[in-house]
C-alpha positions, -999 to +999 in steps of 0.1 A: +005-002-404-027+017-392-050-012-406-027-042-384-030-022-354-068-017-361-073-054-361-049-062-334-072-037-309-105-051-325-093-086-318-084-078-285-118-060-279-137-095-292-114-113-265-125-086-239-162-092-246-159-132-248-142-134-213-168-110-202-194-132-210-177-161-199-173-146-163-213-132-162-219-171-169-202-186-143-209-155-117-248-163-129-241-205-120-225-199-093-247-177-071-278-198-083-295-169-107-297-196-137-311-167-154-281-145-156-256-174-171-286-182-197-286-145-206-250-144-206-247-177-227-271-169-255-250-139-261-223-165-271-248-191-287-240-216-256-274-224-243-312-235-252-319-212-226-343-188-246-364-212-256-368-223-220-376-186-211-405-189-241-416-218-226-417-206-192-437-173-206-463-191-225-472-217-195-469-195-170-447-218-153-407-212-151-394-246-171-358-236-171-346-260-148-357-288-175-335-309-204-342-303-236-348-341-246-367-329-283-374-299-301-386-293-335-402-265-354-417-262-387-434-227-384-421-203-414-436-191-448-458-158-453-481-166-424-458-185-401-483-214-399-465-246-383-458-265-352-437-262-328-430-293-306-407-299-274-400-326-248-386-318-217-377-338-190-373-325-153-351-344-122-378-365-099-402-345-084-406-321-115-433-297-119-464-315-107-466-294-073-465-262-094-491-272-113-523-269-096-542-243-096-523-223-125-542-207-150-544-231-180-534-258-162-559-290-153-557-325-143-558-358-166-576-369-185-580-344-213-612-324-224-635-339-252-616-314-279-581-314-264-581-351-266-596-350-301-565-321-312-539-343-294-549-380-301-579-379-325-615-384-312-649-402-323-678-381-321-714-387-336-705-372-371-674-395-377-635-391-366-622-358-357-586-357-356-554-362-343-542-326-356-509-327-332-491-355-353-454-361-367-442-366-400-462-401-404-491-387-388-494-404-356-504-377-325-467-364-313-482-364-277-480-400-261-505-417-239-504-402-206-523-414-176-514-391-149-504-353-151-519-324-159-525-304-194-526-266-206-543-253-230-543-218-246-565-208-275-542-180-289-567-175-320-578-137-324-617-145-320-611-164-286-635-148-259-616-167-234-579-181-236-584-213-216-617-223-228-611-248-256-650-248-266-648-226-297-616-243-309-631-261-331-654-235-344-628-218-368-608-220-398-581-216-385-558-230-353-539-210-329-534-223-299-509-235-270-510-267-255-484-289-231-488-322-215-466-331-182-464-368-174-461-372-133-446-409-140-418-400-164-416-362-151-415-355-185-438-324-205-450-322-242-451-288-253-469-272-287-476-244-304-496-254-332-506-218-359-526-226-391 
């Protein structure tokens, strides 16, 4: 008889806590902090919301008012080496006014070694990449004409994050880097660790 009543109150608890949630949701959509109901929805395992917030953190740009369109990630093993790859697209107008002028953040076209990481490049010693490729290798990042890029050397011997001029100069790869398409308001998001 103990043990029944035992369960009974511990459902009840669990039904307590679920509505709880629920209600911190909708209070969070309803008076606009998006935060709060993403917070509140993760706790039930509702919401992509956390990896918004990541996003948001490592661009230094708040992204959680895009659509997840793609997301993949093969990081894992010993050393957690892998990429991490995420279209998002954003209602017309997107991010392109918060943009300039960010740290990280710079205009199209691409520098001479961003562009050979995303797409591959021809230099005087032969072809140097595309590193930032699917499954067939072809470079995950589509053309893009006009937007702006980031890049972040995460590596431990960068001198500075946002230079990309020792990136090649390594063994190893660790390093941030997002794409955003003014035409399609869509961005191309990576974390690429080797």
């Amino acid at each position: 008889m103990k043990d029944r009543k035992q369960a009974k109150r511990g459902k009840k608890l669990r039904q307590m806590a679920v509505l709880a949630i629920a209600l911190i949701t909708a209070a969070g959509t309803l008076s606009g902090c998006k935060g709060l109901g993403l917070t509140a929805a993760e706790m039930l395992g509702l919401s992509a919301g956390g990896e918004l917030r990541e996003i948001s953190e490592a661009l230094g740009v708040d992204v959680t008012e895009g659509n997840v369109v793609e997301s993949e990630d093969s990081h894992g093993g010993f050393h957690g080496d892998g990429m991490t790859f995420v279209v998002l697209h954003f209602d017309e107008g997107g991010l392109a006014d918060q943009l300039e002028g960010l740290a990280g953040w710079h205009p199209l076209p691409l520098s001479e070694n961003t562009e050979a990481l995303a797409y591959g490049r021809d230099t005087e010693d032969g072809r140097r990449g595309p590193y930032l490729c699917d499954d067939e290798g072809q470079p995950v990042f589509p053309e893009i004409q006009n937007g702006y890029y980031y890049f972040r050397d995460r590596h431990t011997e960068s001198k500075d994050v946002y230079d990309d001029g020792d990136v090649f100069e390594r063994s190893s790869y660790n390093f941030t880097m997002a794409i955003y398409d003014i035409d399609t308001d869509r961005m191309y998001y990576v974390e690429f660790d080797t």
